[in-house]
N, C-alpha and C positions, 0 to 999 in steps of 0.2 A: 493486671488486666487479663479476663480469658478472653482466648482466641473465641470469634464465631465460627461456630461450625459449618455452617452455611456458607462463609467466604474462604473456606480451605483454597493455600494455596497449589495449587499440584506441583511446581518444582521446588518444593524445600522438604527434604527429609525431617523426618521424626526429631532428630536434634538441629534443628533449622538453618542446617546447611542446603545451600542449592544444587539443586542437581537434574539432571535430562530423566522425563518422564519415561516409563518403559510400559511402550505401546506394541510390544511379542503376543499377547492376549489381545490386541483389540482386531475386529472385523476387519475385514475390506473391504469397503462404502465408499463409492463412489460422494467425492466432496466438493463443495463451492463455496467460495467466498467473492462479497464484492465488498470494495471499499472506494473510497473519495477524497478528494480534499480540493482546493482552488488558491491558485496565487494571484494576488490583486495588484493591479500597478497603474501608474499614471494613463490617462489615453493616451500621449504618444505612443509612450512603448506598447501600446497594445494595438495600435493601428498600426507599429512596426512589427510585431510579432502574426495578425493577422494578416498582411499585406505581405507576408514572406521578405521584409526590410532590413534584417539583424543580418550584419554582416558575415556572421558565424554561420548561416545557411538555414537551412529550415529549421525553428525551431521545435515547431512540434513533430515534425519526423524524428526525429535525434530524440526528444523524450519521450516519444513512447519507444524504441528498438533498447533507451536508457532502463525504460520500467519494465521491459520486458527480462531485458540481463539481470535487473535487479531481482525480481521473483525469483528466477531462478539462481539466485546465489544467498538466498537468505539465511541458510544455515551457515555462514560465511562468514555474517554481520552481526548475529542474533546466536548467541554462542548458547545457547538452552534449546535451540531447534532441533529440529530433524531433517536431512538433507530428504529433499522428497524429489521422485519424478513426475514432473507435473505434465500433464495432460493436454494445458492450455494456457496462456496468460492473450489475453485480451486487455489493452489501456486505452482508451477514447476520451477526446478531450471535447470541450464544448466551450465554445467564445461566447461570453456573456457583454454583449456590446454596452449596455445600460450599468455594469458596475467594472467596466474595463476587466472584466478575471478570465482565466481561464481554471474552470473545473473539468480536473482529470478525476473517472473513474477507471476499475482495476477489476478485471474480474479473473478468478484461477482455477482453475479445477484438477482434480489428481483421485486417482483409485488407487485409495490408502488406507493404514490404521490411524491415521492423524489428519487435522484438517489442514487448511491451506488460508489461513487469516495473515499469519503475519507476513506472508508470502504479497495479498493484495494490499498489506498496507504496505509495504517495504517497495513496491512498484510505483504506487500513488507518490510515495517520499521522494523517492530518488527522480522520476519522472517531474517534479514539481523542481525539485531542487537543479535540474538539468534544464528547465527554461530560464530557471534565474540563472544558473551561471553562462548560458545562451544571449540574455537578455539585460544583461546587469549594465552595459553599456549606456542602454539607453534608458534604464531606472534602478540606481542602486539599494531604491527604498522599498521594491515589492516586498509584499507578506504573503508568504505560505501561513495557512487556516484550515481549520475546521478539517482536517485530516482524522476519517472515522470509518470502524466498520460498518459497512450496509445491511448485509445481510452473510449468514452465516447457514449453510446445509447440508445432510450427511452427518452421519457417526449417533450420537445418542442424542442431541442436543441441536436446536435452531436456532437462530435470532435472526430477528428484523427489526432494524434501527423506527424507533418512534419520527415520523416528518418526513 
């Protein structure tokens, strides 16, 4: 089967081994990424998570200061990144009363040669995964979901997520 040239992957060498992109030649452009995702859980727990009731203390204080550490350790987790100085991380969460979830978004910015995507999803992850383990008490069955990039800006290349 030939490869598509259109879906090259940028970290695998010419003999398809993997390896860290080298971004010495690329600009400095200021860059942003936003991404998302929501964990959905029973209404109690989420009338105990909105009402500040989990006995583990605030939980969405702790997952965003969680998502915030997370962005900035992504090259940590993600062993193909690039340790970046980031700018900013912003995580905002939003209580969805009608399907009991909480959707966290991520946004990160950095003046770099490289962008800052896996930076906002690795915020959104851990930030989500840090109210279940905050909240597991009082539903051990939430589903973290639909964890996606939003939008993507800076360097040669945009995206804005379709919806």
């Amino acid at each position: 089967m030939t490869p598509d040239p259109d879906l090259s992957l940028s970290h695998l060498t010419a003999d398809g081994s993997a390896a860290m992109v080298d971004v010495s030649g690329k600009a400095t452009t200021v860059r942003r990424a936003l991404a998302e995702g929501r964990i959905m859980m029973r209404p109690e727990a989420f009338v105990a998570v909105r009402d500040a009731q989990i006995a583990k203390g605030d939980v969405l204080g702790v997952a965003r200061v969680a998502g915030v550490m997370a962005a900035k350790r992504t090259a940590e987790l993600i062993p193909l990144c690039h340790p970046l100085m980031l700018s900013d991380v912003q995580v905002r969460f939003a209580l969805d009363e009608v399907t009991h979830s909480v959707r966290c978004e991520a946004e990160v910015r950095t003046a770099g040669p490289t962008g800052v995507e896996m930076e906002a999803l690795t915020a959104v992850s851990v930030a989500l995964l840090t109210v279940y383990d905050m909240a597991k008490s009082a539903d051990k069955g939430m589903r973290i979901e639909g964890i996606r990039l939003l939008a993507k800006e800076g360097g040669k290349t945009r995206y804005q997520a379709d919806g």
